[in-house]
C-alpha positions in Angstrom: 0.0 0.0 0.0 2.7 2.5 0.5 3.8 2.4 -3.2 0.4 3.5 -3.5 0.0 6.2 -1.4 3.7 7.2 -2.6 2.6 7.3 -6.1 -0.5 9.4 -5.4 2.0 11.8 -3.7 4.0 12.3 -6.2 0.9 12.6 -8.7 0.1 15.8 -6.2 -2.9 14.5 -4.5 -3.4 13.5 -0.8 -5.6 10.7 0.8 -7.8 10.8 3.8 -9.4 7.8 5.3 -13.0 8.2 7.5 -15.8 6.0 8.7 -18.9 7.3 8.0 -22.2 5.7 8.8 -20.5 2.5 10.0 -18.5 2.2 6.8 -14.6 2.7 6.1 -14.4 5.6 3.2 -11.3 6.6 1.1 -11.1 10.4 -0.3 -8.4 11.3 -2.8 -8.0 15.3 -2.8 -5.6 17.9 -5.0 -3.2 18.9 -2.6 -4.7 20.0 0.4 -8.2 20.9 -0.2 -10.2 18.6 1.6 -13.8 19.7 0.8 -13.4 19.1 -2.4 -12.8 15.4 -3.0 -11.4 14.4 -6.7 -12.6 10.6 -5.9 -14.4 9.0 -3.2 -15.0 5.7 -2.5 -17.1 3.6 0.6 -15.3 0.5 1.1 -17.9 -2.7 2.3 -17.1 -6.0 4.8 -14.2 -7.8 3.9 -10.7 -7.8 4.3 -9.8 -3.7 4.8 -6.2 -4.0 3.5 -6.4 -6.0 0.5 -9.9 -3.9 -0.1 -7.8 -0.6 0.4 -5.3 -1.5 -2.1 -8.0 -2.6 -4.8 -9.6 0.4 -4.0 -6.6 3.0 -4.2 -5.4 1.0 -7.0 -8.5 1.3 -9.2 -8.9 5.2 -8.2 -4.9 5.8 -9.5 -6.0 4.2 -12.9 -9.0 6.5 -13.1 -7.4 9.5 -12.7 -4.4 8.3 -14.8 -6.6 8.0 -17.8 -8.4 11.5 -17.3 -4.6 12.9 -16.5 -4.4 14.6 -19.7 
């Protein structure tokens, strides 16, 4: 996970993890503007890490594509 986060970092965004209603959420932001979210994603039951890293993982190809 930390070549992800590291490679999101480097991309210029930042990544905050919340629980909201009960559920684990992941928020990718430009910098440091936090009300402003550039993805968002609500993670379900399973296994948090390996669902993390799926989760970031998919989000960093998103944006790649739009990058441009």
């Amino acid at each position: 996970m930390r070549d992800l986060l590291d490679k999101l970092l480097k991309m210029g965004y930042s990544v905050l993890f919340s629980m909201e209603g009960g559920f684990p959420v992941i928020r990718i932001i430009q910098g440091t503007d936090a009300s402003h979210a550039v993805k968002s994603c609500s993670l379900g039951s399973g296994d948090f890490r390996s669902s993390v890293e799926e989760t970031l993982q998919s989000m960093i190809l998103d944006l790649e594509r739009h990058a441009g």
